[in-house]
C-alpha positions in Angstrom: 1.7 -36.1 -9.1 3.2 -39.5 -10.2 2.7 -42.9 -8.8 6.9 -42.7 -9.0 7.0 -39.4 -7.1 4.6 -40.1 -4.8 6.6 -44.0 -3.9 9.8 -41.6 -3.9 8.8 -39.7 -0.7 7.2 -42.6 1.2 8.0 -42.9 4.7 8.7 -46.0 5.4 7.7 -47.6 8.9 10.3 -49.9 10.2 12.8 -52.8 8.6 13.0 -56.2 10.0 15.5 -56.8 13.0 17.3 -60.1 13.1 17.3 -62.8 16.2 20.0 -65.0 15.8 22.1 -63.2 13.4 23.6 -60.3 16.3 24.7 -63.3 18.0 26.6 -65.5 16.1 30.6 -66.2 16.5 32.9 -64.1 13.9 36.6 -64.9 13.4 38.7 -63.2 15.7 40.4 -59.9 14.9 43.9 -60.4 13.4 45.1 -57.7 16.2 43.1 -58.4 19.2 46.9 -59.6 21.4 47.7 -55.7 20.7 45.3 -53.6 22.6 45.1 -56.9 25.4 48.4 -56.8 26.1 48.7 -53.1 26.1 45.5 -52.6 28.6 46.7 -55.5 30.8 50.4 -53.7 31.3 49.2 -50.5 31.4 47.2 -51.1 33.9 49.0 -53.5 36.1 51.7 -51.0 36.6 49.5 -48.3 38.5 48.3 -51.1 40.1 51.1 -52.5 41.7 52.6 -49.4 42.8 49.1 -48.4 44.3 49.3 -52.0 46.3 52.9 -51.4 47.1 51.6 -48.0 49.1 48.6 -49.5 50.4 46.1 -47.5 48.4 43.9 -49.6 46.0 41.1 -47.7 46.8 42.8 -44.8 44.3 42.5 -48.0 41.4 39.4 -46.0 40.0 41.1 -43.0 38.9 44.4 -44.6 37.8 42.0 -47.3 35.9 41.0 -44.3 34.0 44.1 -43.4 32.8 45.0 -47.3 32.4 42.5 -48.0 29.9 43.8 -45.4 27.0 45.7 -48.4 25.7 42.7 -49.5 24.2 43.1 -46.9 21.4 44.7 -46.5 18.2 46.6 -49.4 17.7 45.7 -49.9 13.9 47.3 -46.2 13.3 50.9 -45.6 12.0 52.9 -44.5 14.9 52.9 -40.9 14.2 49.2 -40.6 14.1 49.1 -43.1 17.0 51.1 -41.1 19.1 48.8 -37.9 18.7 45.6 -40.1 19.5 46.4 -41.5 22.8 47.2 -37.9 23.6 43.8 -37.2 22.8 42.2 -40.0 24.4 43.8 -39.4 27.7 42.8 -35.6 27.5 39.6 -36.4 27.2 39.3 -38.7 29.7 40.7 -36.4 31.9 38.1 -33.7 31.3 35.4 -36.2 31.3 36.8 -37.0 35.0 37.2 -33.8 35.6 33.8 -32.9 35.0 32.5 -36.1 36.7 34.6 -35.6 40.1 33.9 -31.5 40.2 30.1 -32.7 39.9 29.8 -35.0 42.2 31.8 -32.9 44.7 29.3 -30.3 44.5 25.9 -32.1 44.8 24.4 -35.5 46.1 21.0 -35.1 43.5 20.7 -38.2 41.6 18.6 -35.9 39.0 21.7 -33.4 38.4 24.5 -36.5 38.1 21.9 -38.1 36.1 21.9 -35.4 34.0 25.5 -34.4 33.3 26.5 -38.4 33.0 23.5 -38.2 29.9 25.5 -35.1 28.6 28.9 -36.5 28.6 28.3 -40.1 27.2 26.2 -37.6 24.2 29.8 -35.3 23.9 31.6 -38.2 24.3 29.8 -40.3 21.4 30.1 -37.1 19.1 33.5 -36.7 19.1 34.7 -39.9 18.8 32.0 -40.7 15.7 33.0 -37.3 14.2 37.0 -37.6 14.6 36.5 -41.4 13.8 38.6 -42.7 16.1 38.1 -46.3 15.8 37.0 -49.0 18.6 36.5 -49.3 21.4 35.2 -45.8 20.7 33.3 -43.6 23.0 32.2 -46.5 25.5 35.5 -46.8 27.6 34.6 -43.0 28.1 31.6 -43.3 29.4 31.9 -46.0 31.2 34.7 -44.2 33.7 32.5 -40.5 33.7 29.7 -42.2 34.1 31.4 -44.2 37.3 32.9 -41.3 38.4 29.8 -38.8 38.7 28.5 -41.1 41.0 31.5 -41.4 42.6 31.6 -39.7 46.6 34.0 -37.0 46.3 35.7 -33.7 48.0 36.2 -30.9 45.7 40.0 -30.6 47.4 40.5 -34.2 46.4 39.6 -33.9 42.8 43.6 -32.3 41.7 45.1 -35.7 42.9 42.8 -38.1 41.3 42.9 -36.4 38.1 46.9 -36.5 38.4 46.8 -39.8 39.3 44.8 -40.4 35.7 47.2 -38.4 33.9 50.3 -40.8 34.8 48.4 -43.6 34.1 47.9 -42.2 30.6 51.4 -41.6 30.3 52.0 -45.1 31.3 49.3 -45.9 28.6 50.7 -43.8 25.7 54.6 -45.3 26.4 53.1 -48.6 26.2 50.7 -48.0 23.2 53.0 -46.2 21.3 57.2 -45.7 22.3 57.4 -49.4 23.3 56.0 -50.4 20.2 57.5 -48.4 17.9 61.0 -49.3 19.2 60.5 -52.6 18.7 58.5 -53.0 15.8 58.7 -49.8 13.5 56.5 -50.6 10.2 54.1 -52.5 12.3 51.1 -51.0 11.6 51.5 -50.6 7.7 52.6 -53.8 7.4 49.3 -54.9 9.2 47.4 -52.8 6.7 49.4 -54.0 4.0 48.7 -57.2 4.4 44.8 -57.1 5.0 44.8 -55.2 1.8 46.5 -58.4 0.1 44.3 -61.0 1.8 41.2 -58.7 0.8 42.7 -58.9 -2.9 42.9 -62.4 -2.8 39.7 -63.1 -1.6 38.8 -60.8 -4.5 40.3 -63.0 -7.4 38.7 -65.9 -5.7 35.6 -65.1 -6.0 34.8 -61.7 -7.6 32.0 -60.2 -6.6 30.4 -56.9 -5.4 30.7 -57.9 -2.0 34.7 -58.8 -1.7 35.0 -56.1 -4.1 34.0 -53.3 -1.7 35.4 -55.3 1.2 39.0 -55.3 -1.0 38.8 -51.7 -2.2 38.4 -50.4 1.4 41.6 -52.2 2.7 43.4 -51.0 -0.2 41.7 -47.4 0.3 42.9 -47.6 4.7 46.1 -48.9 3.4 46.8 -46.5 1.6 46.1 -43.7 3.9 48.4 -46.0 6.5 51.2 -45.3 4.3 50.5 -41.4 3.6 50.1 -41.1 7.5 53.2 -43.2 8.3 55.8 -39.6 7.2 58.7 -40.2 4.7 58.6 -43.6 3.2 61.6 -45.5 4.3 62.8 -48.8 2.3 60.8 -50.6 4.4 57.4 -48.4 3.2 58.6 -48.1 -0.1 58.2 -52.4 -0.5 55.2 -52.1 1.2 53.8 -49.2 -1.3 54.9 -51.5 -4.2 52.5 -55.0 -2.9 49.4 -52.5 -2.2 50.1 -52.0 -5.8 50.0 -55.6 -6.8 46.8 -55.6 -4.4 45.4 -52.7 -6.2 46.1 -54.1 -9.9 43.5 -57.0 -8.5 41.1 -54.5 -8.2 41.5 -52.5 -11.1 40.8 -55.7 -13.3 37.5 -54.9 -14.9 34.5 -56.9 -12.9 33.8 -58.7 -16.0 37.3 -60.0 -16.7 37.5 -60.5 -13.1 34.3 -63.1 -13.2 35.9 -64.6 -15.9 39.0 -65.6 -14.1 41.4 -63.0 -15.4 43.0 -61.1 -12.6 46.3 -59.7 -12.2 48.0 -61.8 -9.4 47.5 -65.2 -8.2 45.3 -65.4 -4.6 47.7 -67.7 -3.4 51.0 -65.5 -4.1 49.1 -62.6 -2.3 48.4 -64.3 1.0 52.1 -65.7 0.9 52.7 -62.0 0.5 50.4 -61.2 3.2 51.7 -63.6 5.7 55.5 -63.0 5.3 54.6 -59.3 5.6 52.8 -59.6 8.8 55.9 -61.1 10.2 58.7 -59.6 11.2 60.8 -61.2 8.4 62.2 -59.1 5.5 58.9 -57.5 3.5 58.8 -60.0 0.3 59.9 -58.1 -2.7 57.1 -58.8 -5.8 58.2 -58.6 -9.5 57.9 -55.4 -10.9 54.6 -54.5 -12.1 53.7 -52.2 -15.5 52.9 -49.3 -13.9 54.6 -49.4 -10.2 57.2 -46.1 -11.1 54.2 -44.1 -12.1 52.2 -45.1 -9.4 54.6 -44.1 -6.4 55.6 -41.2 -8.2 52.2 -40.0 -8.0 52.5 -41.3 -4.4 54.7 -39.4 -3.8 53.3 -36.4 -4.9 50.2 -36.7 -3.0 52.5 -37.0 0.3 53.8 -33.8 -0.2 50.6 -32.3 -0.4 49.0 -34.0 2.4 52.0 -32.3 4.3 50.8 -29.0 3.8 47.2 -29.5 3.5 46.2 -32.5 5.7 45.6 -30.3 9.2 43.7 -27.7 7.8 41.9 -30.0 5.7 41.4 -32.5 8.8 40.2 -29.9 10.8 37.4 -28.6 8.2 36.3 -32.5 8.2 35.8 -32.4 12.0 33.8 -29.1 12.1 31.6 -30.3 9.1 30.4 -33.5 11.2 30.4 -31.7 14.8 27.8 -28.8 12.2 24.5 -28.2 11.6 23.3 -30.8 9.2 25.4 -33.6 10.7 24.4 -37.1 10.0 25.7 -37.7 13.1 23.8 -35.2 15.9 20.7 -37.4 15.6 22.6 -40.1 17.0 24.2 -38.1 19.9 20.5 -36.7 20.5 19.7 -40.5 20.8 22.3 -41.0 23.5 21.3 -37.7 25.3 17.8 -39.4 25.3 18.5 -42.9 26.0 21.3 -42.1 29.0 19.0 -39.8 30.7 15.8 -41.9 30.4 18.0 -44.8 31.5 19.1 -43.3 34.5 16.0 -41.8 36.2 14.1 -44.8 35.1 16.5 -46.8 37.1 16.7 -44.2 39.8 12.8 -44.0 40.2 12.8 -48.2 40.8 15.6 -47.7 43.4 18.8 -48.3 42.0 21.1 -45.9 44.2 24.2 -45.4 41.6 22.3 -45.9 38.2 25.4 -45.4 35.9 25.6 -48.9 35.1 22.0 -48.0 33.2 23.6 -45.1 31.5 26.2 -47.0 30.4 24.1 -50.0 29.1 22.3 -47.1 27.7 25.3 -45.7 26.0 26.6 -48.6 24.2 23.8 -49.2 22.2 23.6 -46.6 19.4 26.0 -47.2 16.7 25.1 -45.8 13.1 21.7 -46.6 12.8 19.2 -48.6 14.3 19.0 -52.1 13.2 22.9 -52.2 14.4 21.6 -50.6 17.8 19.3 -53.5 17.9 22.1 -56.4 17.1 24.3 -54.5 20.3 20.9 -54.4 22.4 20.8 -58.1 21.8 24.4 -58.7 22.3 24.6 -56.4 25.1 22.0 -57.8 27.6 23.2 -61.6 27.0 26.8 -60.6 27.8 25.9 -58.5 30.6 23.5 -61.3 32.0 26.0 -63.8 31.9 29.0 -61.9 33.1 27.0 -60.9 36.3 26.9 -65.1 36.6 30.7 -65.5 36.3 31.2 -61.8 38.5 29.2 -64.3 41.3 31.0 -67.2 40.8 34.5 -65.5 41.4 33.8 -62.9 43.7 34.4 -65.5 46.9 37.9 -66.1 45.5 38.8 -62.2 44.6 37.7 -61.3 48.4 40.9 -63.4 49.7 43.4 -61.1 49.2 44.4 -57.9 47.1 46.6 -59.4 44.6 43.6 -62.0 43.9 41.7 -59.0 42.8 44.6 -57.4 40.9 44.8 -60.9 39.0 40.7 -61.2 38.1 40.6 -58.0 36.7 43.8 -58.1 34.7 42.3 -61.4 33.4 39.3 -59.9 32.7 40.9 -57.2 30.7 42.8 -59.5 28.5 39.7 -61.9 27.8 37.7 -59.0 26.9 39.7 -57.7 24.0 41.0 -61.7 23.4 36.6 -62.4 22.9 34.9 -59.1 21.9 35.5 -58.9 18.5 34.4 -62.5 17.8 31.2 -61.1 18.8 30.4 -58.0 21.7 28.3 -60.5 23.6 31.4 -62.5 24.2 33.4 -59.8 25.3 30.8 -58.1 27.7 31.1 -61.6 29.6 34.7 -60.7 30.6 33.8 -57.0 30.7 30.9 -57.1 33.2 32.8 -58.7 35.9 36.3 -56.1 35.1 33.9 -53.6 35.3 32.1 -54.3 38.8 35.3 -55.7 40.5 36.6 -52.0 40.0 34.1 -51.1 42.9 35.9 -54.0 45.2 38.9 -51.6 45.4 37.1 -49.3 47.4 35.9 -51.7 49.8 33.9 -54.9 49.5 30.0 -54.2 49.2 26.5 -56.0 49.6 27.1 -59.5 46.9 23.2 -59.8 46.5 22.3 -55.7 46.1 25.1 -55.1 43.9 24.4 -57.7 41.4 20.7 -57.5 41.7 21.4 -53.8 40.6 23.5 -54.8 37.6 20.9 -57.0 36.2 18.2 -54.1 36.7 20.3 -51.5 35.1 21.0 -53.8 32.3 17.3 -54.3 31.6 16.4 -50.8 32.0 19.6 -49.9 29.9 18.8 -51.9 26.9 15.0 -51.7 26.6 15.1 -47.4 27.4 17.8 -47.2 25.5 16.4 -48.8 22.4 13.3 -47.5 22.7 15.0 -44.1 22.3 16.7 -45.4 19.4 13.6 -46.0 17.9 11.9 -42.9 18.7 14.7 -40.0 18.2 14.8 -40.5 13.8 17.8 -39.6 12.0 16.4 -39.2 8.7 19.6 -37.0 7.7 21.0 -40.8 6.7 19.4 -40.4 3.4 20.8 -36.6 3.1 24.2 -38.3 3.9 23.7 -41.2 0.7 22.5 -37.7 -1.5 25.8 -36.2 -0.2 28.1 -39.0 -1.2 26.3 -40.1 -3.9 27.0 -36.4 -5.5 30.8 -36.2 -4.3 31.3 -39.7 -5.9 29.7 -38.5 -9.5 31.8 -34.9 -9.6 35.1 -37.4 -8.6 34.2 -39.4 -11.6 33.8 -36.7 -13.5 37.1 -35.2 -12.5 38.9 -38.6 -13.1 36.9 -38.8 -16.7 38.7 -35.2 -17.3 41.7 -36.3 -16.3 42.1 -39.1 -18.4 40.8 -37.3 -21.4 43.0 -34.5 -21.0 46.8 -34.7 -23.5 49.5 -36.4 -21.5 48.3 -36.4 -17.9 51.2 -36.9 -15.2 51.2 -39.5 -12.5 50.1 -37.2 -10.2 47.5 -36.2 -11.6 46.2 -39.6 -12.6 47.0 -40.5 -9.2 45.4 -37.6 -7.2 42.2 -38.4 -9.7 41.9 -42.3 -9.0 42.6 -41.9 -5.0 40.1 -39.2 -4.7 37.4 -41.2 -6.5 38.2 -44.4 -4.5 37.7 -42.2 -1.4 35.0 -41.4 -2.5 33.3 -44.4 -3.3 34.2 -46.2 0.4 32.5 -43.3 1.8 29.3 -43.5 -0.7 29.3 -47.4 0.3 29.8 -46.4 4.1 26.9 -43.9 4.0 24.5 -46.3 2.0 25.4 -49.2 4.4 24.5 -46.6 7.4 21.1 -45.8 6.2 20.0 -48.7 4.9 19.5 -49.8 8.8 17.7 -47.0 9.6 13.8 -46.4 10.1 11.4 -43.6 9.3 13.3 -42.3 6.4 12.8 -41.8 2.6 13.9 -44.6 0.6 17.5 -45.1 -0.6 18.4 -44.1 -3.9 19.4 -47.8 -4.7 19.5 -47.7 -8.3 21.6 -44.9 -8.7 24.4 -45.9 -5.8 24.6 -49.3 -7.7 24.8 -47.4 -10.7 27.6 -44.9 -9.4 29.7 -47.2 -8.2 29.7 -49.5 -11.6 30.3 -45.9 -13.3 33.2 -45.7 -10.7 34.8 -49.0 -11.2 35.0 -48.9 -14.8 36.7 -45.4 -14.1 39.1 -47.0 -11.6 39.9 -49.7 -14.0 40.8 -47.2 -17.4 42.6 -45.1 -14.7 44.4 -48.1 -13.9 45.3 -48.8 -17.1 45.9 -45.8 -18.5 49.1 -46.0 -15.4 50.2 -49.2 -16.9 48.8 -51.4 -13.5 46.7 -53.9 -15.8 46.5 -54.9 -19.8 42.8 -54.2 -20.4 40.4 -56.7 -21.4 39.4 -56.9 -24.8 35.9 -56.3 -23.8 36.7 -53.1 -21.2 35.8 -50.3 -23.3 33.8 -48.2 -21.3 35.0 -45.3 -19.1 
């Protein structure tokens, strides 16, 4: 055997984990007023009508329902609309199962158990259906509550209708308010990250801004096939993710000697006048634009007919045997359950906050479950400090408590995607204020018990990260790296075959694209992972050069860019 071979099926032990890195500040999200105005009306509705009929002890289950306005809001309106539905049908069974549960036995082992079950489920389907943030923490956060939660089995019917108009209230203000007012909103937000990505691109080229531009051209794109029949409105918006596109379809050598096909400048004006609510500017017509929506078009009308078949094969492939993703729901099975008794076994009476902590951990792999360990205990720690220092002030009257936590709920989403640790400062105290509907408790026992289960949470919970390997990450790179090569292929084929339409050149350069986000995605994943054979490095870099080039003669063969003298190569 080799010396090659032999290096080839290595195990390597462990990758180094950064300090300081996790914990720096980011720039904000350009949508975070979205989801915090949604959550803070959504939920102060229930809540005033619950203090109206003195019955703020019912908060929990209307809470529930309340915080499906978190979801979805980078989705086109149709797709949005069928999301929150599914958010707040799962919560509702998660609830369901939590409050039948805990209505049938007291045994800290069995709720222990079943709250470890459903944050696994929960993380599972909302990494395989790829639902976006805040993900499958919101979820386990309220089952987790809730199986903990004292309850009579006849009660359970009216909580869990109380959670389902709450989730109505969620979805009109998520999705029907929105869409009245603002109808293009969401692919004109996509739009015009896809032109800002573009720019940043014909700043300074480079791998990195590169793959950062072709996967907001890439969601873009699939923003405006998801949106239904293109209306004028679209129909600009398709012809700017052009211009963005034609950035990207300059060859990387061209593009490091300064030619690219739009000025950065022009493209953030673009961008910024099509965030707005303004007319969507109107860009010169580009070679190649006709061709380009034709083919557009063409793929609409197949997605039409194909996408929910196709959509649902997708979802049963990652929920499958062979999933990359089952060894990180077996980590949160683990990590909730070892959470909980540990906390259980030191005295903690309701250890869901461990479970929790627990539960917001894993992420794809585990040097980004380390970073969220990190961020996670600091935000927790400190928001149990500012949870101390209001508490006095929330215990003088009910709309004082109605005010903190709608508060808290806006400076969450306003700080968490600078960094989570920021966020989980305004979270911690929204979360334990829930339990001051219910009546006030102990100050001292209930935030010595928040500081144990967040200790217990993060060090059990990582240490099952560390221990439960997912060496299927690799598998997933070998996966891509093979779907990337055989839509290279196809595109080659395509390109050399006499007079190709613009749908088919089209079809051919959006499936490779797809399929080079998703090699990059997979690569990215595993590269953070431990006890696994090493990464085909060589050949992704080389497969996604390969794939460029392709992308750029597909480009050109449209009519999107002139080539460069020097782009020969297909």
């Amino acid at each position: 055997m080799s010396d090659t071979t032999t290096r080839s099926r290595r195990w390597p032990s462990v990758r180094r984990l950064p300090l300081t890195g996790p914990l720096r500040l980011v720039r904000p999200s350009d949508m975070w007023l979205k989801p915090a105005s949604s959550v803070v009306v959504a939920t102060a509705i229930p809540n005033l009508v619950l203090f109206s009929i003195d019955r703020l002890d019912l908060v929990m289950y209307t809470m529930a329902g309340s915080l499906c306005a978190l979801y979805g809001h980078s989705l086109p309106y149709a797709r949005r609309a069928r999301t929150v539905v599914g958010v707040v049908l799962g919560m509702f069974a998660g609830l369901a199962v939590s409050l039948v549960t805990a209505s049938l036995t007291d045994s800290a082992a069995v709720l222990i158990a079943v709250g470890a079950l459903l944050a696994a489920g929960q993380k599972l389907l909302c990494d395989a259906t790829r639902i976006g943030p805040p993900g499958p923490l919101i979820l386990t956060f309220v089952s987790s509550a809730a199986v903990f939660s004292p309850q009579q089995l006849g009660q359970v019917p009216g909580h869990l209708a109380l959670t389902l108009g709450a989730g109505a209230v969620s979805w009109l203000v998520t999705v029907a308010g929105p869409a009245l007012i603002h109808r293009e909103g969401p692919e004109r937000l996509a739009t015009a990250r896809a032109l800002n990505t573009a720019a940043a691109y014909a700043d300074e080229p480079g791998d990195r801004t590169r793959r950062a531009a072709v996967a907001a051209v890439h969601a873009a794109w699939q923003t405006l096939l998801a949106a239904g029949r293109p209306t004028p409105v679209r129909r600009a918006l398709e012809r700017l993710v052009v211009h963005a596109e034609a950035v990207l379809a300059t060859d990387a050598s061209a593009a490091a000697g300064g030619v690219t096909a739009a000025d950065p400048a022009l493209l953030r004006d673009w961008a910024a006048r099509t965030r707005a609510r303004g007319p969507v500017p109107t860009p010169p017509a580009a070679a190649g634009t006709a061709a380009e929506l034709f083919g557009i078009d063409a793929e609409r009308a197949v997605l039409t007919l194909t996408a929910p078949g196709e959509a649902r094969r997708a979802l049963l492939r990652r929920l499958g045997p062979g999933s990359p993703l089952l060894p990180v729901a077996a980590r949160a099975l683990v990590g909730c359950a070892l959470a909980g008794y540990v906390s259980s076994a030191v005295g903690v009476g309701r250890p869901y906050w461990a479970i929790v902590t627990a539960a917001s951990l894993y992420q794809a792999n585990i040097t980004l479950s380390w970073n969220r360990t990190l961020q996670r205990t600091l935000g927790n720690l400190l928001g149990v400090l500012v949870f101390a220092a209001v508490l006095p002030v929330t215990r003088t009257g009910p709309l004082a408590l109605i005010g903190f936590c709608l508060f808290f709920n806006f400076a969450a989403e306003a700080l968490i995607t600078r960094n989570y640790w920021l966020g989980s400062v305004a979270v911690t105290p929204m979360a334990l204020l829930v339990l001051e509907y219910a009546g006030s408790q102990p100050a001292g026992e209930l935030i010595g018990d928040r500081i144990l289960d967040t200790v217990i949470g993060a060090a059990v919970g990582l240490l099952a990260a560390m221990l439960v390997t997912n060496r299927r990450a690799t598998s997933r790179v070998e996966t891509a790296l093979a779907a990337t090569e055989l839509a290279r292929a196809h595109a080659v084929q395509t390109l050399a075959a006499p007079g190709p339409g613009p749908a088919a050149l089209e079809a051919a350069r959006r499936g490779l694209t797809g399929s080079l986000v998703e090699l990059r995605e997979a690569n990215d994943t595993a590269a953070g992972e431990w006890w696994q054979r090493d990464l085909p490095q060589e050949k992704v870099l080389a497969a996604e050069r390969a794939g460029h080039r392709t992308l750029t003669a597909t480009a050109t063969r449209q009519g999107l860019i002139v080539p460069a003298p020097e782009n020969g190569a297909v």
